[in-house]
mmCIF file of the C-alpha atoms, coordinates in Angstrom:
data_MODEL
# 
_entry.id   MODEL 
# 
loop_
_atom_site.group_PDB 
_atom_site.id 
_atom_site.type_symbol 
_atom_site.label_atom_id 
_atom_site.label_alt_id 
_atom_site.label_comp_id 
_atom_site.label_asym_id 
_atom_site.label_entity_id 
_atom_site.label_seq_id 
_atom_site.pdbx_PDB_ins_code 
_atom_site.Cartn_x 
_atom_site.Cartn_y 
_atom_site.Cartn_z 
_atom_site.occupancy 
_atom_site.B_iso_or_equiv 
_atom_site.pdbx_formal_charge 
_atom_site.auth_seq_id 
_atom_site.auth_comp_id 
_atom_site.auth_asym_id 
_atom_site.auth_atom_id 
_atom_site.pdbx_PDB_model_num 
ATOM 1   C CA . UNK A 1 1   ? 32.998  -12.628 6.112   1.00 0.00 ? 1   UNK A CA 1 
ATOM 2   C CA . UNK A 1 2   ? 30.661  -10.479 8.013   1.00 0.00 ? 2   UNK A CA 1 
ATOM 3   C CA . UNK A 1 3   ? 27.702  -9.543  5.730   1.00 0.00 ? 3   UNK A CA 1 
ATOM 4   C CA . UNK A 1 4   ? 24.195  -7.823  5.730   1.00 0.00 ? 4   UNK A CA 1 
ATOM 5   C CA . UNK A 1 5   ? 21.338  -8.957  4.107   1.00 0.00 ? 5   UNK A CA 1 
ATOM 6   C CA . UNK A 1 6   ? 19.317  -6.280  3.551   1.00 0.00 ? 6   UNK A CA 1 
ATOM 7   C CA . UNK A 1 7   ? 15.525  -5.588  3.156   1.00 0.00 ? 7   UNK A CA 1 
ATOM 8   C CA . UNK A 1 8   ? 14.968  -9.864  3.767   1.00 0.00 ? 8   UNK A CA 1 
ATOM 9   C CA . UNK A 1 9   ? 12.602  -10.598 6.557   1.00 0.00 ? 9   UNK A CA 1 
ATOM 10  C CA . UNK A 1 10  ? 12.589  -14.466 5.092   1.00 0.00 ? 10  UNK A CA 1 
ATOM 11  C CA . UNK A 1 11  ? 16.521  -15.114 5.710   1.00 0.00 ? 11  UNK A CA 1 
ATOM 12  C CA . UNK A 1 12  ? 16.559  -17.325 2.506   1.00 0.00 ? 12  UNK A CA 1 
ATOM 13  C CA . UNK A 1 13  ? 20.050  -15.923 1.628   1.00 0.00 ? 13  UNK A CA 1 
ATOM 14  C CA . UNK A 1 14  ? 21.532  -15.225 5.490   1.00 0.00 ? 14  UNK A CA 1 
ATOM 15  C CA . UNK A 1 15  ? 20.591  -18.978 5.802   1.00 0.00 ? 15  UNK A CA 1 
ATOM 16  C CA . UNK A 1 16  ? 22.830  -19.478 2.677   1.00 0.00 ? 16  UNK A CA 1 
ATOM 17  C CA . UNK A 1 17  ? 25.520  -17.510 3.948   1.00 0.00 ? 17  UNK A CA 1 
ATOM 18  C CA . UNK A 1 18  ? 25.222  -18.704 7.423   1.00 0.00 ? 18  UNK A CA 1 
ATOM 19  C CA . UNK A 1 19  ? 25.983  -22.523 5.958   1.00 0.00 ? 19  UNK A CA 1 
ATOM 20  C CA . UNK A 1 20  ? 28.889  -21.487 4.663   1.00 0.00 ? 20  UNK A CA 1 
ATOM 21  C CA . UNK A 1 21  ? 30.427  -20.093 8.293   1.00 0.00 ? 21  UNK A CA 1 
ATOM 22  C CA . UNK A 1 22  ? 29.758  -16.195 7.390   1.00 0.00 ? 22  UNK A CA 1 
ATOM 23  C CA . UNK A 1 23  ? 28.511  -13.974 9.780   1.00 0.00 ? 23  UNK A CA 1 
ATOM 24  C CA . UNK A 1 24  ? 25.539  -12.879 8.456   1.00 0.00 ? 24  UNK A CA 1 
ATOM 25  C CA . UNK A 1 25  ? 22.343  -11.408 9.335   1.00 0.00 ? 25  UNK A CA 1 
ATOM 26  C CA . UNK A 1 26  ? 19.045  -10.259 7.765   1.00 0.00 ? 26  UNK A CA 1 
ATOM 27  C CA . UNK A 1 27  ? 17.376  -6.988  8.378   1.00 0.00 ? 27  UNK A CA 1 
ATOM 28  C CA . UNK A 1 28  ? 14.336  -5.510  8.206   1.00 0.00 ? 28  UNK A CA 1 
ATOM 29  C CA . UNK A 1 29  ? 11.554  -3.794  9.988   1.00 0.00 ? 29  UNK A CA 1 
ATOM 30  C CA . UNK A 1 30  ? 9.505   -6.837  10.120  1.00 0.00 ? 30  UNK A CA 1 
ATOM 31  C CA . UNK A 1 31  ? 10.159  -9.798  12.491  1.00 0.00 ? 31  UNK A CA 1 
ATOM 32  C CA . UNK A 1 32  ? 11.808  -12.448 10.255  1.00 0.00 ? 32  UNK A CA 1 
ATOM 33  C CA . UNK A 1 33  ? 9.848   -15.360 8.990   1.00 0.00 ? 33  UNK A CA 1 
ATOM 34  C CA . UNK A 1 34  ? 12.941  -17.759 8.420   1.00 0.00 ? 34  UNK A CA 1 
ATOM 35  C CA . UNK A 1 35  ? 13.378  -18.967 11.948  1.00 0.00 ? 35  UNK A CA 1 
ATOM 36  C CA . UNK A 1 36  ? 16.673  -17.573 13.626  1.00 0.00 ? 36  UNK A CA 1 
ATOM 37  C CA . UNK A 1 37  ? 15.685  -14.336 14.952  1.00 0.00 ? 37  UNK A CA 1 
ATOM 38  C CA . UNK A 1 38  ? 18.891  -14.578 16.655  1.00 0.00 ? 38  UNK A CA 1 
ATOM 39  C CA . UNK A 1 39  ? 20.518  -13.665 13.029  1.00 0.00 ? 39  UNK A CA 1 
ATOM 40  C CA . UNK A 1 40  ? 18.067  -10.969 12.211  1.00 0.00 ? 40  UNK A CA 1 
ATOM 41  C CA . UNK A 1 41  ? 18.409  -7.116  13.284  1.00 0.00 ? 41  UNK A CA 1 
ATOM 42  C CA . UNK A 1 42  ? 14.752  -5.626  13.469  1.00 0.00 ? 42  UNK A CA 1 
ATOM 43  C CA . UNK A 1 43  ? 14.562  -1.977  12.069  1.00 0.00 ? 43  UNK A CA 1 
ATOM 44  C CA . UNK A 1 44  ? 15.958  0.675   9.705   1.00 0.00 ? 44  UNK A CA 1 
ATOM 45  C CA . UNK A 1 45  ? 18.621  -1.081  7.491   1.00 0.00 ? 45  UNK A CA 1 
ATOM 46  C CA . UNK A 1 46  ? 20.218  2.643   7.297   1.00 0.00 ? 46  UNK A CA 1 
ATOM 47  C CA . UNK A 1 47  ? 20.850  2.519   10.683  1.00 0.00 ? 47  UNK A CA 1 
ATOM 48  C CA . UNK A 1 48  ? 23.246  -0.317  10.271  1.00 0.00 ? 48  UNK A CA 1 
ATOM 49  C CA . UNK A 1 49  ? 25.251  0.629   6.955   1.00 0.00 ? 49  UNK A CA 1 
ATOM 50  C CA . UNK A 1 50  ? 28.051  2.504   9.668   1.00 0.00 ? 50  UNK A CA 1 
ATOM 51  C CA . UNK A 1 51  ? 29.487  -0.869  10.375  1.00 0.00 ? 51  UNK A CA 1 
ATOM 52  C CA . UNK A 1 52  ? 31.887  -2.537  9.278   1.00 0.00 ? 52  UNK A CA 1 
ATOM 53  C CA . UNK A 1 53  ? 30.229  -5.044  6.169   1.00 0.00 ? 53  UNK A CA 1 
ATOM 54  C CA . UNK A 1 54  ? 32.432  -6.994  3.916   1.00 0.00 ? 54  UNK A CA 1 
ATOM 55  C CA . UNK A 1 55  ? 29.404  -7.388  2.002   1.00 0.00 ? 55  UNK A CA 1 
ATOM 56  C CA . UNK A 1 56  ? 25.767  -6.164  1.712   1.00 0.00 ? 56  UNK A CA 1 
ATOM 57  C CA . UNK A 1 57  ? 23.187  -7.982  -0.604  1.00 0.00 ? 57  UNK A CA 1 
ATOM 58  C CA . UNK A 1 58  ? 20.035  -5.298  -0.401  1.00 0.00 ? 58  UNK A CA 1 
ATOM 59  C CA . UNK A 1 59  ? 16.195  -6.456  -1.455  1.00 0.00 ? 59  UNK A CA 1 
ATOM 60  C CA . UNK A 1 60  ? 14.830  -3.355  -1.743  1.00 0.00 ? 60  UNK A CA 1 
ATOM 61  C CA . UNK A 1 61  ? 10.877  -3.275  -1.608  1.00 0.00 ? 61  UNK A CA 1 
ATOM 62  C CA . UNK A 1 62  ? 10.039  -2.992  -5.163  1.00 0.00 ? 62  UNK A CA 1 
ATOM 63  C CA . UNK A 1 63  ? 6.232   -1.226  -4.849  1.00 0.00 ? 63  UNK A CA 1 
ATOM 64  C CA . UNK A 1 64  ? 7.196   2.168   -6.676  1.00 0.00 ? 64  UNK A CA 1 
ATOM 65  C CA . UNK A 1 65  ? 10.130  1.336   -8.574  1.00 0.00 ? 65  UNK A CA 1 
ATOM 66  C CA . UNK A 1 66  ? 8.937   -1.980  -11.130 1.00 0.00 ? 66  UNK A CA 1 
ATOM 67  C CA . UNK A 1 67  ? 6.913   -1.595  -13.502 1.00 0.00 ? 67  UNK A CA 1 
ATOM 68  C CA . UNK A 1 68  ? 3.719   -3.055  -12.476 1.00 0.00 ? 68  UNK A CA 1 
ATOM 69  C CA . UNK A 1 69  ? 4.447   -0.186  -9.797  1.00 0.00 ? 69  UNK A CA 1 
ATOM 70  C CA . UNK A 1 70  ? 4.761   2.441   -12.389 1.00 0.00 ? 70  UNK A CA 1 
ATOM 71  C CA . UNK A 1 71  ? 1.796   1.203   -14.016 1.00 0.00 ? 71  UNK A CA 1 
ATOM 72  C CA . UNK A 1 72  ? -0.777  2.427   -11.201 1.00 0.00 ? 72  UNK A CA 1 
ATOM 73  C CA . UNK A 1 73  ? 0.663   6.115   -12.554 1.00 0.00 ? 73  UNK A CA 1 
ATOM 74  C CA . UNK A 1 74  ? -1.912  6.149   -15.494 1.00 0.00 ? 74  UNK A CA 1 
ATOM 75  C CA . UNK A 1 75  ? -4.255  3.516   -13.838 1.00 0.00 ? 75  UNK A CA 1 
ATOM 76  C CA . UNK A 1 76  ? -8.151  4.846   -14.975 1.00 0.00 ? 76  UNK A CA 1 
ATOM 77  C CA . UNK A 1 77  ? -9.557  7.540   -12.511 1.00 0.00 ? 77  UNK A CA 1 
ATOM 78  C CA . UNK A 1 78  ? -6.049  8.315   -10.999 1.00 0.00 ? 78  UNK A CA 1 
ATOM 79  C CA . UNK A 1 79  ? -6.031  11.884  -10.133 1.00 0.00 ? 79  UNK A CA 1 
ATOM 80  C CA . UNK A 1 80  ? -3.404  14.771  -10.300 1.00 0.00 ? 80  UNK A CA 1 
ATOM 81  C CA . UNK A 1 81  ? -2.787  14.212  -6.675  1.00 0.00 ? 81  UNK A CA 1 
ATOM 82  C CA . UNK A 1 82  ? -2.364  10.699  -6.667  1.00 0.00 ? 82  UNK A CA 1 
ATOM 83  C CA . UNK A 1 83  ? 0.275   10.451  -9.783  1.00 0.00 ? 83  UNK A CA 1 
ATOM 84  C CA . UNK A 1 84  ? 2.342   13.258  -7.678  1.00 0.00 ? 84  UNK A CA 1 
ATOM 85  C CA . UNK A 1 85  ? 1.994   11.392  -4.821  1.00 0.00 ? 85  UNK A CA 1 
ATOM 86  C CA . UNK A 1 86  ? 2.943   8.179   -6.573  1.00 0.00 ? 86  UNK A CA 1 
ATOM 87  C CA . UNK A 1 87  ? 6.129   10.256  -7.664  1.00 0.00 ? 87  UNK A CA 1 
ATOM 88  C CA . UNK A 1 88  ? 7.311   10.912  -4.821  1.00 0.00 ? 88  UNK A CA 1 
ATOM 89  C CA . UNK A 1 89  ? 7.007   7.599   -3.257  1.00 0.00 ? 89  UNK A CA 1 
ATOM 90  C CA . UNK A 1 90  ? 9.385   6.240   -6.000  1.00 0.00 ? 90  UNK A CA 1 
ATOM 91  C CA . UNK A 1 91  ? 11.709  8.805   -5.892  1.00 0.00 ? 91  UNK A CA 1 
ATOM 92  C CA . UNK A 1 92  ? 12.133  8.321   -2.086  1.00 0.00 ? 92  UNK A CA 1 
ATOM 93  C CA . UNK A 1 93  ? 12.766  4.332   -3.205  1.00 0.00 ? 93  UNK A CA 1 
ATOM 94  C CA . UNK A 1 94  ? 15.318  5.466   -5.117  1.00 0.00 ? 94  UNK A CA 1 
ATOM 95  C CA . UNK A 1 95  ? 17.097  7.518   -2.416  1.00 0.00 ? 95  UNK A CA 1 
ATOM 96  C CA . UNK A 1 96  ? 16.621  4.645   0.013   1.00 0.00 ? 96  UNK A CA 1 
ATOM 97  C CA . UNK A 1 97  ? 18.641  2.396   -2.395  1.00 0.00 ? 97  UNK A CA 1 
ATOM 98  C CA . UNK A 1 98  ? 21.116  4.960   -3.492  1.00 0.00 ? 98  UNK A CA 1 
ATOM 99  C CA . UNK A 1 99  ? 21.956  5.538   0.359   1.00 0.00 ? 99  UNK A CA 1 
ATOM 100 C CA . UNK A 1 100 ? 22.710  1.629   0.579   1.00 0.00 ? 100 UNK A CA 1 
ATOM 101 C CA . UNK A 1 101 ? 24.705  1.558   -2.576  1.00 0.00 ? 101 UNK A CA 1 
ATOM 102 C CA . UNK A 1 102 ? 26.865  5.073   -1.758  1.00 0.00 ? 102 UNK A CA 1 
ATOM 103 C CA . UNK A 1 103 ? 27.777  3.408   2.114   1.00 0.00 ? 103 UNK A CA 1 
ATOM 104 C CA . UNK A 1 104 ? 31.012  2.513   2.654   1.00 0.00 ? 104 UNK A CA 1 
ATOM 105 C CA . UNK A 1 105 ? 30.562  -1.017  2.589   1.00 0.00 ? 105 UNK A CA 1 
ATOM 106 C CA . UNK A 1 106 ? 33.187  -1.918  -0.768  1.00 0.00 ? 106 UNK A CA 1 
ATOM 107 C CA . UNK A 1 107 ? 31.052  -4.872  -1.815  1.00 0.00 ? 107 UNK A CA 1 
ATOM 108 C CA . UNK A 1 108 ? 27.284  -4.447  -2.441  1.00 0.00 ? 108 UNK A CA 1 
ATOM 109 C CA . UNK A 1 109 ? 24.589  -5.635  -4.771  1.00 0.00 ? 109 UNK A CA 1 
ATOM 110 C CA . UNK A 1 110 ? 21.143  -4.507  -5.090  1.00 0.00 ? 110 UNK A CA 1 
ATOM 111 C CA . UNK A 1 111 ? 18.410  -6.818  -5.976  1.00 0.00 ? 111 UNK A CA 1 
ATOM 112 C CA . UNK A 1 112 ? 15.219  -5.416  -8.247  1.00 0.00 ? 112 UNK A CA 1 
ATOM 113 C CA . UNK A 1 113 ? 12.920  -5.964  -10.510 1.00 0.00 ? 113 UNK A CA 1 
ATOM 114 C CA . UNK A 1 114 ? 12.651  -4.835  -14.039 1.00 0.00 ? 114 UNK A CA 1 
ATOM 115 C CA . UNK A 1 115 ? 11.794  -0.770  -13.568 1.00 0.00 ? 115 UNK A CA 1 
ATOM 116 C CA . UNK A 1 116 ? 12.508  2.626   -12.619 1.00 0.00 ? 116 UNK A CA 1 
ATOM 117 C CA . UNK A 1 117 ? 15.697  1.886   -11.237 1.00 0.00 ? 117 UNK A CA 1 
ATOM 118 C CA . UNK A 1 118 ? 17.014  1.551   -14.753 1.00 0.00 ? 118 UNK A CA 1 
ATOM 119 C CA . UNK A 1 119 ? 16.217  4.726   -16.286 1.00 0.00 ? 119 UNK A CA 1 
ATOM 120 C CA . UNK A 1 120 ? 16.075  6.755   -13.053 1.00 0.00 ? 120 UNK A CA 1 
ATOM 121 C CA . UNK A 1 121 ? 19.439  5.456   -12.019 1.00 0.00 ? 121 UNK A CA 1 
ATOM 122 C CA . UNK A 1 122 ? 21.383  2.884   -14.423 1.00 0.00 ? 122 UNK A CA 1 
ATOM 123 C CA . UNK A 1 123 ? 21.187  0.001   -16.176 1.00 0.00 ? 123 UNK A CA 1 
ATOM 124 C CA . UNK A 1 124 ? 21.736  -2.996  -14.188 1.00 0.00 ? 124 UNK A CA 1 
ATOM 125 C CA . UNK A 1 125 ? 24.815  -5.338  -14.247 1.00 0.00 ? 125 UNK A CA 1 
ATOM 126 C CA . UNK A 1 126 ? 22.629  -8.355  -15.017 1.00 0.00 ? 126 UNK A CA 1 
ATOM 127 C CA . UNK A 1 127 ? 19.440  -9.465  -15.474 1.00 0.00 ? 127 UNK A CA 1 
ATOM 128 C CA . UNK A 1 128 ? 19.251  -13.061 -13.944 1.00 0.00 ? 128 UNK A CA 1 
ATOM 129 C CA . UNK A 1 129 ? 15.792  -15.833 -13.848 1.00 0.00 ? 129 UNK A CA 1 
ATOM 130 C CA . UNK A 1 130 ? 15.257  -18.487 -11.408 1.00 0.00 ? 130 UNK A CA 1 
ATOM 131 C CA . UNK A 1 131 ? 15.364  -20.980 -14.295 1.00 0.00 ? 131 UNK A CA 1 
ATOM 132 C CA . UNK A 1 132 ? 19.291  -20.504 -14.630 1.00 0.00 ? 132 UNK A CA 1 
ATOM 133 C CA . UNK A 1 133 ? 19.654  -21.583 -10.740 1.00 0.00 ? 133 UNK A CA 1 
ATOM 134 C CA . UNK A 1 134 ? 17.443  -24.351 -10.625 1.00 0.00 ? 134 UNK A CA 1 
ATOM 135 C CA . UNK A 1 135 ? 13.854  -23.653 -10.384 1.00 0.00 ? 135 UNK A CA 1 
ATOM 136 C CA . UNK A 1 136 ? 11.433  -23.409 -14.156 1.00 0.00 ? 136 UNK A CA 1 
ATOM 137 C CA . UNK A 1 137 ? 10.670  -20.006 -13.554 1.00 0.00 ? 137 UNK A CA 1 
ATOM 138 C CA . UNK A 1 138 ? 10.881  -17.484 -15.528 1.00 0.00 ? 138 UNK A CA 1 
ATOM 139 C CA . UNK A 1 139 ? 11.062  -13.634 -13.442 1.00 0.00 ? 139 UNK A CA 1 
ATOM 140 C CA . UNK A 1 140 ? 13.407  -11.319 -14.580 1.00 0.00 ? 140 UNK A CA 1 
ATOM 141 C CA . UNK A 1 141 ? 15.808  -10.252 -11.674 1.00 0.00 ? 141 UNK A CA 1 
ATOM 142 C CA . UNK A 1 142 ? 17.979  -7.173  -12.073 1.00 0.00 ? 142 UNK A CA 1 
ATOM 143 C CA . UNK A 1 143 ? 21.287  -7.129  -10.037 1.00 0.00 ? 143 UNK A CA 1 
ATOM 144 C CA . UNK A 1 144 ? 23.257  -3.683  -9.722  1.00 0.00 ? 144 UNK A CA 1 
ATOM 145 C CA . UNK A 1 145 ? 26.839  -4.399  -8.334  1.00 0.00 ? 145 UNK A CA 1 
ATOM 146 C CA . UNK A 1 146 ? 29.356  -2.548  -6.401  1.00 0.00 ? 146 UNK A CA 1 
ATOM 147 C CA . UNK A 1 147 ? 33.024  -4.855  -7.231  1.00 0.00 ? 147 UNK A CA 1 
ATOM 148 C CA . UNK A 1 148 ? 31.241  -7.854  -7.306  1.00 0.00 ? 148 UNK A CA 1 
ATOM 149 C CA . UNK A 1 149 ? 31.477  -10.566 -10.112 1.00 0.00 ? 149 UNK A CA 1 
ATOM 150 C CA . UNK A 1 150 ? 28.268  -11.068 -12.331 1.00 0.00 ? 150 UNK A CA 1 
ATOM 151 C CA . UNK A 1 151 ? 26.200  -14.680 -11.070 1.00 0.00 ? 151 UNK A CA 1 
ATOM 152 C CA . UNK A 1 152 ? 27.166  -17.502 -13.164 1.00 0.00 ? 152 UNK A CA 1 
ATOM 153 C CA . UNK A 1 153 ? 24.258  -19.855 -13.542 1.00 0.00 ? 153 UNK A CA 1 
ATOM 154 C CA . UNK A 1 154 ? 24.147  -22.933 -11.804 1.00 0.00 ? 154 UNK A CA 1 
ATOM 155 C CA . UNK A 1 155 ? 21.850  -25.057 -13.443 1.00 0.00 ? 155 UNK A CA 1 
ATOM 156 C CA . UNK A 1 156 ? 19.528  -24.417 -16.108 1.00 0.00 ? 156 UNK A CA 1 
ATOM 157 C CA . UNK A 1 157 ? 16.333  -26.008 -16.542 1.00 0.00 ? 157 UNK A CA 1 
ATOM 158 C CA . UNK A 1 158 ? 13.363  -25.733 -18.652 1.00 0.00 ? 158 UNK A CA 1 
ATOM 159 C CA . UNK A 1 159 ? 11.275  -22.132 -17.878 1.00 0.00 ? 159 UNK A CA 1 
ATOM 160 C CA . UNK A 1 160 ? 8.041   -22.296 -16.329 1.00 0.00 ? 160 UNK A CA 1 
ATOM 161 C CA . UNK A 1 161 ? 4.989   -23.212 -18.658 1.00 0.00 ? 161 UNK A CA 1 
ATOM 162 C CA . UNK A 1 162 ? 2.515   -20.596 -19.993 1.00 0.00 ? 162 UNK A CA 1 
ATOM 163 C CA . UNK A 1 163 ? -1.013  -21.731 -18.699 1.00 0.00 ? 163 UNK A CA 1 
ATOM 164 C CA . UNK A 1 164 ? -4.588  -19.141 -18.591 1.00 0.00 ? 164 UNK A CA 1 
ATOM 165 C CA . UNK A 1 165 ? -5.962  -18.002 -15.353 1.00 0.00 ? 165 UNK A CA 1 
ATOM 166 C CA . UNK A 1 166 ? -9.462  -19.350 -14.489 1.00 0.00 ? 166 UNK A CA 1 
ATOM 167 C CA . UNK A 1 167 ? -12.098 -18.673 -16.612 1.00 0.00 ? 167 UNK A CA 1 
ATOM 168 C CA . UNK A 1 168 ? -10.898 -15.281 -18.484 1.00 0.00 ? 168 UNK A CA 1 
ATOM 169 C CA . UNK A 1 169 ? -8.182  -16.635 -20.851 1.00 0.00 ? 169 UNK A CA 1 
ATOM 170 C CA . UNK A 1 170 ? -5.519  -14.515 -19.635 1.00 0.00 ? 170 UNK A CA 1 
ATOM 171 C CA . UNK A 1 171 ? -2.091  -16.279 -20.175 1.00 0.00 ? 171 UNK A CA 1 
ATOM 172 C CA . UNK A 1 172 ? 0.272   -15.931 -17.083 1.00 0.00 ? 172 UNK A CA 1 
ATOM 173 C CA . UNK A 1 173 ? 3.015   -17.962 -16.201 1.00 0.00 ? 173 UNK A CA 1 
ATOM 174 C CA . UNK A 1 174 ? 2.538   -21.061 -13.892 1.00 0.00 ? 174 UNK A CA 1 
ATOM 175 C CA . UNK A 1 175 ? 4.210   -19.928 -11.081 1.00 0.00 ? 175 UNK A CA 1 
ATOM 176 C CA . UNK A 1 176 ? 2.870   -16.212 -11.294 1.00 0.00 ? 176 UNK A CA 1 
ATOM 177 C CA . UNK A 1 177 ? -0.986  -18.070 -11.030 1.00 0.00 ? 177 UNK A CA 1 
ATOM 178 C CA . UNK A 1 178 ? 0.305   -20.281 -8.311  1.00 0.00 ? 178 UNK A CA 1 
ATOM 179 C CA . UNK A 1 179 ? 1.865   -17.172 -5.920  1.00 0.00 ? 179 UNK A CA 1 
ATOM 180 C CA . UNK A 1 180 ? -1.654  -15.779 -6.625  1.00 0.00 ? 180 UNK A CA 1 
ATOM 181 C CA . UNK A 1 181 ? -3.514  -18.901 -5.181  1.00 0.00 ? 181 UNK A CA 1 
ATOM 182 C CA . UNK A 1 182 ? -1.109  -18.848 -2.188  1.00 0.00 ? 182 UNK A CA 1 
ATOM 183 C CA . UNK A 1 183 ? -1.698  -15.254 -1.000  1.00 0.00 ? 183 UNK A CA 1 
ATOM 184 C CA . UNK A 1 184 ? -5.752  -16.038 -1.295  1.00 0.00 ? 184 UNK A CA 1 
ATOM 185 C CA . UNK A 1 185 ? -6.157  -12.388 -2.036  1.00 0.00 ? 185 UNK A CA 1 
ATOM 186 C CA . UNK A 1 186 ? -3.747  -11.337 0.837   1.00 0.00 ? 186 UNK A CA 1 
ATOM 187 C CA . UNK A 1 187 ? -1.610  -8.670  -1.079  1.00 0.00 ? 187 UNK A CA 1 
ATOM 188 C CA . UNK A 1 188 ? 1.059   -8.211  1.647   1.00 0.00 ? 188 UNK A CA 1 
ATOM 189 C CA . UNK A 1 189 ? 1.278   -11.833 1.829   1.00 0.00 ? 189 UNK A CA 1 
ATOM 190 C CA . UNK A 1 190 ? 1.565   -11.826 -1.907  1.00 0.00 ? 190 UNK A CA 1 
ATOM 191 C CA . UNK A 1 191 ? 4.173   -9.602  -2.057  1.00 0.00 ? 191 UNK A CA 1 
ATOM 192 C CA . UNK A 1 192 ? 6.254   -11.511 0.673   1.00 0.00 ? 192 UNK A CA 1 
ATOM 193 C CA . UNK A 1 193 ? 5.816   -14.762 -1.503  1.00 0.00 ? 193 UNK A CA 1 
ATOM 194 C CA . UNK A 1 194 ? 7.484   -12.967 -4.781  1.00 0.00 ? 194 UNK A CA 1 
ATOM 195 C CA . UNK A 1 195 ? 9.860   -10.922 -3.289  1.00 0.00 ? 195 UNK A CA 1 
ATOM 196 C CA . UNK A 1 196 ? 11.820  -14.495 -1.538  1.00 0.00 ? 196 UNK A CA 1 
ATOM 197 C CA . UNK A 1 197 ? 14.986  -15.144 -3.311  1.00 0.00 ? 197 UNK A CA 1 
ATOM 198 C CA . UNK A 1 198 ? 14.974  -18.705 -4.655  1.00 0.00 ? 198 UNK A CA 1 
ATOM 199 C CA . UNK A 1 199 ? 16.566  -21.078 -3.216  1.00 0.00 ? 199 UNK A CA 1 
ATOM 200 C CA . UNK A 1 200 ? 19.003  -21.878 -5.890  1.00 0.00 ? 200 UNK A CA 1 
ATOM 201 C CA . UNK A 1 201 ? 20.083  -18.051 -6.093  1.00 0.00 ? 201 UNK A CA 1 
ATOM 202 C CA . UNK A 1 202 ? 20.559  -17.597 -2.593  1.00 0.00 ? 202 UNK A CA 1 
ATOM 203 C CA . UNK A 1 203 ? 22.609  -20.608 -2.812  1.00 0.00 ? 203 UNK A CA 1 
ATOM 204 C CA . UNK A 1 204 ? 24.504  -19.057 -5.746  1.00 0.00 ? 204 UNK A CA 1 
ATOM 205 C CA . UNK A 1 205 ? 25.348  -16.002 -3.812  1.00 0.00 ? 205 UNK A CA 1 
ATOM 206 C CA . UNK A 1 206 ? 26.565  -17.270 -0.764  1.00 0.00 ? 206 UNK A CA 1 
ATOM 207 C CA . UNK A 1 207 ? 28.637  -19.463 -2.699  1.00 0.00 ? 207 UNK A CA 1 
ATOM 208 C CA . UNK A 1 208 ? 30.227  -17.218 -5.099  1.00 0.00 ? 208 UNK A CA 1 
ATOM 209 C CA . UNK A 1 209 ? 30.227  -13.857 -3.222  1.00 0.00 ? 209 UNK A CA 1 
ATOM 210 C CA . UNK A 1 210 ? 31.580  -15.494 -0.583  1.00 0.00 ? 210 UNK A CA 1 
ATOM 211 C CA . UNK A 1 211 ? 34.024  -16.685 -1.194  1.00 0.00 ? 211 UNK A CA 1 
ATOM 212 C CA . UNK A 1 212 ? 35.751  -13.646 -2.509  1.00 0.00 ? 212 UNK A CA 1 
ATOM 213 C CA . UNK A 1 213 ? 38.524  -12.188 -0.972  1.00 0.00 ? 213 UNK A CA 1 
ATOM 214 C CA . UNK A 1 214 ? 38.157  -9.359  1.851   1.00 0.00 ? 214 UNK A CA 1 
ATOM 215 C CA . UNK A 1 215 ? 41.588  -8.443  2.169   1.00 0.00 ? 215 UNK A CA 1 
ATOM 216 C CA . UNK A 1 216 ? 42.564  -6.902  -0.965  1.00 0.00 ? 216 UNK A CA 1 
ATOM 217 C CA . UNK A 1 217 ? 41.611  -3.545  -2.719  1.00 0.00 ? 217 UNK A CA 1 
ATOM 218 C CA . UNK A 1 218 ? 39.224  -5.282  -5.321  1.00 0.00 ? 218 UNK A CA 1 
# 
């Protein structure tokens, strides 16, 4: 199976795939981080959808379109200019992952989180957590799919305790406040360490995407 992971600069899933004997390769317009740049394409994902994909598996970056994005809309001092330019930010998200979903590729799924994508677009097919492949987190994941079979979880475990952050009471999940002390304040860095699919749900998709049949209609 020939397949693009889209929008993944970490190759966690094109590893997956990879195991399996697929042809696949990550793209994005950063260098990859996962350590076979020999399976990674370097620039505009839209460049690539023309080809001939048995299956595409898009991360699309998720800055305007969740809700912690949307949030910064009313944040305190935000100005007129700022919401509208805000605005149009996510609506240009929303093109970019409409364009990958509308190619001609017959097998896609989009990866999000919880946000605009589901009242400016659709609801999503499933809402998945890391805790029902293997890891005690709990992070809503949206997936929107194009003839593809929901996930089926492959092992659940407990979810991730509830703990405060330092010194102001705020409850947050344990792996939320642990992401935080990884990135030391580096938001870019912060936002690659969230947006890598876990292990167990990369594993999950190479596994049960596929293995579907390419040949058919379906």
């Amino acid at each position: 199976m020939k397949v693009l992971i889209a929008c993944e600069e970490s190759q966690a899933v094109c590893k997956e795939f990879r195991k399996l004997g697929h042809k696949a390769f990550s793209c994005d317009i950063y260098e990859c981080s996962g350590g076979h740049p020999e399976w990674h394409i370097q620039g505009d994902v839209l460049e690539q959808l023309d080809n001939d994909w048995d299956l595409i598996i898009a991360h699309p970056p998720c800055t305007y379109l969740t809700n912690a994005g949307m949030c910064n809309m009313t944040r305190k001092n935000s100005t007129d200019e700022y919401r509208k330019n805000r605005i149009k930010k996510r609506d240009d998200a929303k093109d970019f992952v409409l364009k990958i979903y509308n190619s001609k590729c017959k097998r896609i799924a989009i990866e999000n989180g919880v946000g605009f994508l589901s009242t400016g677009w659709r609801k999503p097919n499933q809402i998945i957590h890391p805790f029902q492949f293997g890891h005690s987190v709990n992070k809503k994941t949206c997936l929107w799919l194009k003839r593809l079979p929901e996930l089926k979880p492959t092992k659940i475990v407990e979810k991730d305790e509830i703990t405060t952050w330092d010194g102001n009471g705020k409850k947050i999940s344990r792996w939320y406040k642990e992401t935080l002390k990884q990135a030391k304040g580096d938001l870019e860095l912060l936002s690659k360490i969230r947006s890598k699919t876990f292990p167990g749900i990369a594993k999950a998709m190479a596994e049960q995407w596929g293995s579907l049949n390419t040949g058919g209609k379906n």
